[in-house]
C-alpha positions as CSV (number, residue, x, y, z in Angstrom):
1,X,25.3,-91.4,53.7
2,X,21.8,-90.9,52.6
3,X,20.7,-93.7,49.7
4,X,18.2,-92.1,47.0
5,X,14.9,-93.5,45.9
6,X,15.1,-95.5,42.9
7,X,12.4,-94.4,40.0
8,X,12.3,-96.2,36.8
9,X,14.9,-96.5,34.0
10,X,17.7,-96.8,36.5
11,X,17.7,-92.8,37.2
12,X,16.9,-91.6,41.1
13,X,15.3,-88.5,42.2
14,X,18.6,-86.9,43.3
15,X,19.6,-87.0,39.6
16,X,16.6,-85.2,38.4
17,X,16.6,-82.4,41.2
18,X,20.3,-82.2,40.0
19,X,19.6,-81.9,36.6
20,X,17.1,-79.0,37.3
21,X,18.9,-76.9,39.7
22,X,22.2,-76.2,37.8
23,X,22.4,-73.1,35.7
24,X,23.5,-73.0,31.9
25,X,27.4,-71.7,32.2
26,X,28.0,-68.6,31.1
27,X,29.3,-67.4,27.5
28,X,32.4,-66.9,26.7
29,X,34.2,-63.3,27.9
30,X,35.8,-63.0,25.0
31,X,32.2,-62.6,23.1
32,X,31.0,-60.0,25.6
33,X,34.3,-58.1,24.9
34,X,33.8,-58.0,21.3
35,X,30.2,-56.4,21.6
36,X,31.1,-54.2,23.6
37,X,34.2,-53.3,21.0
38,X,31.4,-52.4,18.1
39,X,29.2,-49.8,19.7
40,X,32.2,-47.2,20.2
41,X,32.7,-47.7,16.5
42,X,29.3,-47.4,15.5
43,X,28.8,-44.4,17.1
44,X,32.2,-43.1,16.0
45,X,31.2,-43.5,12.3
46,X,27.6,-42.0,12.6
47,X,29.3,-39.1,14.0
48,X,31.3,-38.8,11.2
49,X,28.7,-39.5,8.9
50,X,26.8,-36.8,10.1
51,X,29.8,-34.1,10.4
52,X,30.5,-35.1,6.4
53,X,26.3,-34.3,5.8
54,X,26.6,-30.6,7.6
55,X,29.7,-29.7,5.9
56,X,28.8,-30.6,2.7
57,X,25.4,-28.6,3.6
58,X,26.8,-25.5,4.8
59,X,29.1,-25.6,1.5
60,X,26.1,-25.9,-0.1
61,X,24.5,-23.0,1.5
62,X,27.4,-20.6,0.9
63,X,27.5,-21.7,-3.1
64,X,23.8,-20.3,-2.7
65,X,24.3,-17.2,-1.3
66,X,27.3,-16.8,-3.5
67,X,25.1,-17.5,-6.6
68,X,21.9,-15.5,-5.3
69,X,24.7,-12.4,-4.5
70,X,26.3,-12.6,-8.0
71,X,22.8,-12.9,-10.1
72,X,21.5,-9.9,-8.1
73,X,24.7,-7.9,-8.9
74,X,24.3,-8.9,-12.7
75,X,20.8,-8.0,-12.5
76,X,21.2,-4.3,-10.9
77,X,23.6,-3.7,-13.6
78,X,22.0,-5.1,-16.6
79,X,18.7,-3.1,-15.7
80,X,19.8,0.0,-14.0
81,X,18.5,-0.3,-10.7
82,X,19.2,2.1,-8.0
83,X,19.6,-1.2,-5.4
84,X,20.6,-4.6,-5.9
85,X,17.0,-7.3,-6.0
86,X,16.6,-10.3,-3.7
87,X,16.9,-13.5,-5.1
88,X,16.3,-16.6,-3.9
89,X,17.2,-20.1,-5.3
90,X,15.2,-22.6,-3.9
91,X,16.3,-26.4,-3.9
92,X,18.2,-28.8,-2.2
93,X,21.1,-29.2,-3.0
94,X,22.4,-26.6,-5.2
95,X,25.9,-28.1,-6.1
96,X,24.6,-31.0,-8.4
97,X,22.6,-28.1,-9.9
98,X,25.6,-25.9,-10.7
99,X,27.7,-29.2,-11.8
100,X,25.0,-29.3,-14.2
101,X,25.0,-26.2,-15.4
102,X,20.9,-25.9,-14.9
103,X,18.8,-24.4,-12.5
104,X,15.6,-25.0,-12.2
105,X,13.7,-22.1,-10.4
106,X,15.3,-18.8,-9.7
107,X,13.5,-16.0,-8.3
108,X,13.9,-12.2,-8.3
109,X,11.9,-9.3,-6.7
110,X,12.9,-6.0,-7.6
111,X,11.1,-2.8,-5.4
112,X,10.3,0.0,-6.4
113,X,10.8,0.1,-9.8
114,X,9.8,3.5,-12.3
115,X,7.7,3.2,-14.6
116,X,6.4,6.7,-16.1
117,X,4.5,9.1,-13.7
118,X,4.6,6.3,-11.0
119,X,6.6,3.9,-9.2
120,X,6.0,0.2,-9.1
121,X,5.7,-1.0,-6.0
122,X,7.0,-4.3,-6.4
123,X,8.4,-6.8,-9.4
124,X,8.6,-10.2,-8.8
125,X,9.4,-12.9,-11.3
126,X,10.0,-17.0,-11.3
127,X,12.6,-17.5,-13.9
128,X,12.6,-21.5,-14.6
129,X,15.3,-23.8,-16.5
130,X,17.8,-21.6,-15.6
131,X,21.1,-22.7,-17.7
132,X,24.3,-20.7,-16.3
133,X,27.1,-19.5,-18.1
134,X,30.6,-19.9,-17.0
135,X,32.9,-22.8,-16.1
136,X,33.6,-24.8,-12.8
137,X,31.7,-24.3,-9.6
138,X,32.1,-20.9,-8.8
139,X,33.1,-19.3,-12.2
140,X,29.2,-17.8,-12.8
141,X,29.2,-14.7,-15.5
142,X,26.0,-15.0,-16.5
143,X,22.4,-17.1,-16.6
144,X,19.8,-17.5,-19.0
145,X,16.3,-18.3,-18.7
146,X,13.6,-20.2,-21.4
147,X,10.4,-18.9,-19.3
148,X,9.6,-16.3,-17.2
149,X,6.4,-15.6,-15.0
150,X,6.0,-12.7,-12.7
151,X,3.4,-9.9,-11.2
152,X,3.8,-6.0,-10.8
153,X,1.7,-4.7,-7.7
154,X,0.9,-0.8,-8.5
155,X,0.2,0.1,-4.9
156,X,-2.5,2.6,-4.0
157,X,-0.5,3.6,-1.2
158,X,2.3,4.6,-3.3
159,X,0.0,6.3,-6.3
160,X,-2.0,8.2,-2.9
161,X,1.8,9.4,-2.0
162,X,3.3,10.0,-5.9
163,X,0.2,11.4,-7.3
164,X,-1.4,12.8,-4.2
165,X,-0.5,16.6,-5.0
166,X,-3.9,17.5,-5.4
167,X,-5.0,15.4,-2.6
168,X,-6.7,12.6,-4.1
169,X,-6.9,8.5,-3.2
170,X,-7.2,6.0,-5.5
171,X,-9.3,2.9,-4.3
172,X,-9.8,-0.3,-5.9
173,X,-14.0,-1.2,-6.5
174,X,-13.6,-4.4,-8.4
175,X,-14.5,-4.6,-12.5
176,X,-11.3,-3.4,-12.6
177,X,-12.4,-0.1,-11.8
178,X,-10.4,2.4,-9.4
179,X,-12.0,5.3,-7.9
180,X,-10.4,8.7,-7.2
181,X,-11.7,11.0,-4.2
182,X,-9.9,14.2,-3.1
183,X,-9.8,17.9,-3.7
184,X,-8.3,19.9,-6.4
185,X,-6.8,23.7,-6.1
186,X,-9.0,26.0,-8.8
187,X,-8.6,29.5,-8.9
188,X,-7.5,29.3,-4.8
189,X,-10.0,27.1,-3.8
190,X,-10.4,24.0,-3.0
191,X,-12.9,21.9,-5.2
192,X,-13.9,18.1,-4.4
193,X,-12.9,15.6,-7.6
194,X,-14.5,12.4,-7.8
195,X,-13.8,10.3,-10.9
196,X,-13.7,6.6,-12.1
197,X,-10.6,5.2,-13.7
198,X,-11.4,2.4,-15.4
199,X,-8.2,0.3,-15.6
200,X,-7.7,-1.8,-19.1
201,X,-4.6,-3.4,-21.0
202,X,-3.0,-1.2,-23.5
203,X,-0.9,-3.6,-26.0
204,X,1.6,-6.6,-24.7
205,X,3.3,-4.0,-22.2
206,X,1.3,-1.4,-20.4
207,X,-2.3,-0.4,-18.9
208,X,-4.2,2.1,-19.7
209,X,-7.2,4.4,-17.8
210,X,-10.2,5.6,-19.1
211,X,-11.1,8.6,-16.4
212,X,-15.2,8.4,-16.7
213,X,-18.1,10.6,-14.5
214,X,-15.5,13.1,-13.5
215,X,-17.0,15.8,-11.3
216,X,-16.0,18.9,-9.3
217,X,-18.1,19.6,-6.3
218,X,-18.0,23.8,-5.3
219,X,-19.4,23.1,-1.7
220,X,-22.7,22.0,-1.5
221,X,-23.7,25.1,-4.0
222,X,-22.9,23.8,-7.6
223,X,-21.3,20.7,-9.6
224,X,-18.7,20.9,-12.7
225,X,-18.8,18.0,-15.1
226,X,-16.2,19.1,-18.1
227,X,-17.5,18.1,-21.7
228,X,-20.3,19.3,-23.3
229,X,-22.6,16.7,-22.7
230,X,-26.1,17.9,-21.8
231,X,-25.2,16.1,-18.3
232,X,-22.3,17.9,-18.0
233,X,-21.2,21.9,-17.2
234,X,-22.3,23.8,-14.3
235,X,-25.0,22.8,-12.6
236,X,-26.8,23.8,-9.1
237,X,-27.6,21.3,-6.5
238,X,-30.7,20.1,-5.1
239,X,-29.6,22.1,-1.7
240,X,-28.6,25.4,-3.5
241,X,-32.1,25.1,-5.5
242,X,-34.4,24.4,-2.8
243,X,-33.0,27.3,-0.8
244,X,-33.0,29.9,-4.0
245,X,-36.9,29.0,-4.4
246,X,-37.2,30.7,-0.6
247,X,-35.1,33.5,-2.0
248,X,-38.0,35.6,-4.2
249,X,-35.2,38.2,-4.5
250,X,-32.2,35.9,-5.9
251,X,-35.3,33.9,-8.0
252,X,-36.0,37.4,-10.1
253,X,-33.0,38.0,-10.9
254,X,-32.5,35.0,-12.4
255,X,-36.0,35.2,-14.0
256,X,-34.4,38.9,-15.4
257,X,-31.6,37.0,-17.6
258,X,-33.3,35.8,-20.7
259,X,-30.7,33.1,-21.1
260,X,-32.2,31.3,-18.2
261,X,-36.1,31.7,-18.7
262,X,-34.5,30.5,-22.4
263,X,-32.8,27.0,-21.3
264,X,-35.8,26.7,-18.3
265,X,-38.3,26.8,-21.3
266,X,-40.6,28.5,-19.3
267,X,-43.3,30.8,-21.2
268,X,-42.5,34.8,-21.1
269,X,-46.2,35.1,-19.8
270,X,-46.1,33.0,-17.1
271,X,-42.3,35.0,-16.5
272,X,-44.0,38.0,-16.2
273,X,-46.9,37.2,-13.6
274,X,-44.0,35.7,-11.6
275,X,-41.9,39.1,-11.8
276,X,-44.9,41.0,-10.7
277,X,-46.9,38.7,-8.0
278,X,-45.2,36.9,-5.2
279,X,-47.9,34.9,-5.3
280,X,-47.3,33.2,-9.1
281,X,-43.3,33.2,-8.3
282,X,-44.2,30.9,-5.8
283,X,-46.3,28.9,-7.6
284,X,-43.8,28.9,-10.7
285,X,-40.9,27.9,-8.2
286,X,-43.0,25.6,-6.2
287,X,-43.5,23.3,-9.2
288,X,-41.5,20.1,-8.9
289,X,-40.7,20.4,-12.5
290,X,-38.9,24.3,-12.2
291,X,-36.5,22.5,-9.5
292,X,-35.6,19.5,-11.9
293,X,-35.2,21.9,-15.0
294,X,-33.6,24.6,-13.1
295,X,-30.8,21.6,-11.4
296,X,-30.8,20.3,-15.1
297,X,-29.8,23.5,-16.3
298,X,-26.2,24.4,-17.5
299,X,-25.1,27.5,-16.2
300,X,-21.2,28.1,-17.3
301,X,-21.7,30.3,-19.9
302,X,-24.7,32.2,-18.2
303,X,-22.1,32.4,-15.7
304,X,-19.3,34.0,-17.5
305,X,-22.2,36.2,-19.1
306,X,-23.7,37.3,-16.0
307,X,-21.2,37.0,-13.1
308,X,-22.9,39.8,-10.8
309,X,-26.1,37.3,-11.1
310,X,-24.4,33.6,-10.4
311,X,-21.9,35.5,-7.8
312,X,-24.9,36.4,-5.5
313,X,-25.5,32.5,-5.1
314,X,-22.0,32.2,-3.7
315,X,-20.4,31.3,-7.1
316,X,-17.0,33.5,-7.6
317,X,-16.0,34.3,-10.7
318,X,-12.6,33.6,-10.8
319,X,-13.3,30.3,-10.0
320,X,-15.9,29.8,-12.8
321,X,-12.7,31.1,-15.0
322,X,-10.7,28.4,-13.4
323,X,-12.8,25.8,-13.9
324,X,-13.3,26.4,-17.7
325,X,-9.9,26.3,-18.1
326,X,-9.7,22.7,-16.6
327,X,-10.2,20.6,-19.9
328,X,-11.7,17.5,-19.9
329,X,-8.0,15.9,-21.3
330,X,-6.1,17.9,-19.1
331,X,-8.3,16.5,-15.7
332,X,-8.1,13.3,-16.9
333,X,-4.2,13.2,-16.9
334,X,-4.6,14.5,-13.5
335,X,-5.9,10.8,-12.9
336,X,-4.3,9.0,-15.4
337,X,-2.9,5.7,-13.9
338,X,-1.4,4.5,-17.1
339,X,2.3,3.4,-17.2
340,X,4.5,0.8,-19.4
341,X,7.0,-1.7,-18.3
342,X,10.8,-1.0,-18.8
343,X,12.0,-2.2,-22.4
344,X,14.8,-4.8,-21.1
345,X,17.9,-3.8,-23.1
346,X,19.3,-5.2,-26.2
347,X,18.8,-9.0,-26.6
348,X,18.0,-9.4,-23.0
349,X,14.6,-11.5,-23.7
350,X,11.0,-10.2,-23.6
351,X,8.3,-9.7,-21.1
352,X,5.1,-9.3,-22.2
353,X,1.6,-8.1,-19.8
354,X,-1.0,-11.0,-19.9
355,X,-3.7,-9.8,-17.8
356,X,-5.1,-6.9,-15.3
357,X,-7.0,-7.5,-12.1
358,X,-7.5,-4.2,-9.4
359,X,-7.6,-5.2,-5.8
360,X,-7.9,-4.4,-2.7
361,X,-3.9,-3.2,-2.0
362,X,-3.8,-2.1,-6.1
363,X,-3.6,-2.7,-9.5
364,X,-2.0,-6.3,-10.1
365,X,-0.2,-7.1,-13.4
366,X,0.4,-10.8,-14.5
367,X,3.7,-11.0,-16.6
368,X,5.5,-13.5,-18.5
369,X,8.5,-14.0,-20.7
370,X,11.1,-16.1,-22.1
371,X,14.5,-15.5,-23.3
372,X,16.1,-13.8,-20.9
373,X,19.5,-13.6,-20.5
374,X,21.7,-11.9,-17.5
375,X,25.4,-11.1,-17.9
376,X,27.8,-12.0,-20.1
């Protein structure tokens, strides 16, 4: 038998090597089987946990939709509406809300709404501190609302369609100022409009327009302007002048109606020469100055005075006629973009119109209100 070395302190190199070379035992099984006893259950109760979360958030989400369907119904009934508004209740979660009796944000956007000559394109409204009426969770007969804040959108699109009989556009070109473009029928013809609506507030609930440089174009021969404004009447273009100045014939028969000669200013002596010399008429019609006066001129009653005249430049009577009967008021109501908001009914609240901004899409109306109360 093999004898180890002897070291110091009585201990021999076959104890140490010992020592080293054994493992640590093992732990007990029993501790190993209880580990492994937890994680099933762990994961058994997160399951659960989460089940409990998407049921109670998919009840949630149906009390939602439940409320949003029952405030819409309310709404189309208390205001009339042809189809029911979307609303949407935004928040998480919406139980503790209706246990409280309180929401805090509702909102509602109603399309195409009427509103006078035109149809609003869209109403939208945040209604916030909503308190509902009713008991328990699903028992909801009514809501009311301390503020309200909302837009109206006007759309071109829809006024082009609505008001469009005539074939005009309205487009938005900022200062709140909408321009309309488009042709009119006069007297069976077809005469270019162009007019600027200038859009304003009129009172806590409507807007109003001011129609401003309205004009009728009759080809490229003559301009209307109704009023009686030296700017405004019958008046030739630039065109139409500078080709009657190469017309000697058409110029002396103008020069024969003393009405003209009279609003031209132009001396009776200098009238005469022109008459006989072709010479002086085309000196006299030459002259910068007999174009401007001559476009400067109003012509509508010459016109109706002298029809055989005016008609040889291509200007028919009937739709001189036409065009005198077109009043300044009645064009302008043509154009008018004016409207009012519905009057809610009874003691349903109050909206009120705070401001007025045209862009690009249309005319924008910023809205608020307080008091409002839906159902029963």
């Amino acid at each position: 038998m093999r004898t180890p070395h002897r070291i110091s302190n009585d201990r021999t190199l076959y104890d140490d090597w010992a020592e080293e070379s054994v493992p640590p035992p093992p732990p007990p099984r029993s501790r190993r089987r209880r580990r492994r006893s937890l994680v099933p259950g762990l994961v058994k109760g997160l399951i659960a946990v989460l089940v409990l979360c998407g049921f109670l958030a998919l009840a949630d989400r149906w009390a939602v939709l439940y409320a949003e369907n029952k405030a819409a119904q309310q709404i189309k009934k208390q205001l009339k509406l042809a189809a029911a508004p979307e609303v949407e209740i935004p928040g998480f979660p919406f139980l503790t809300q209706v246990a409280d009796r309180r929401i805090h944000e509702l909102r509602v956007t109603v399309p195409d709404v009427a509103a006078d000559r035109v149809t609003l394109a869209k109403v939208s409204a945040t209604a916030h501190n909503v308190r509902i009426k009713g008991s328990g969770l699903t028992d909801i007969s009514g809501a009311y609302a301390d503020a309200m804040n909302g837009q109206v959108l006007l759309s071109f699109a829809d006024m082009n369609r609505e008001l469009g009989a005539s074939q005009v556009t309205f487009t938005g070109h900022g200062d709140n100022k909408v321009l309309a473009r488009g042709t009119l029928p006069v007297a069976g013809h077809d005469v270019k409009v162009r007019a600027d609506a200038h859009i304003q507030r009129l009172g806590a609930s409507g807007i109003s327009t001011d129609i401003d440089n309205m004009s009728l174009a009759i080809g490229d021969l003559a301009t209307y302007r109704p009023g009686t404004r030296a700017s405004e009447g019958l008046h030739l273009t630039r065109a139409t002048v500078e080709r009657l100045t190469k017309q000697a014939d058409k110029v002396r028969q103008l020069l024969a109606v003393p009405a003209v000669v009279q609003r031209l200013g132009v001396p009776d002596s200098v009238v005469r020469q022109a008459l006989a010399s072709d010479a002086k008429l085309r000196e006299l019609t030459g002259s910068p100055r007999f174009v401007q006066q001559l476009m400067g001129t109003n012509l509508i009653d010459i016109a109706l005075a002298h029809p055989a005249v005016l008609k040889r430049l291509g200007l028919d009577p009937a739709l001189l006629d036409g065009l005198t009967r077109l009043t300044r008021p009645e064009l302008a109501d043509r154009l008018s973009l004016a409207f009012r908001l519905p009057q809610l009914p009874g003691d349903a609240g109050y909206v009120r119109l705070r401001d007025v901004t045209v862009e690009k899409e249309g005319i924008r109306v910023d809205l608020s209100g307080g008091g409002l109360s839906v159902g029963g």
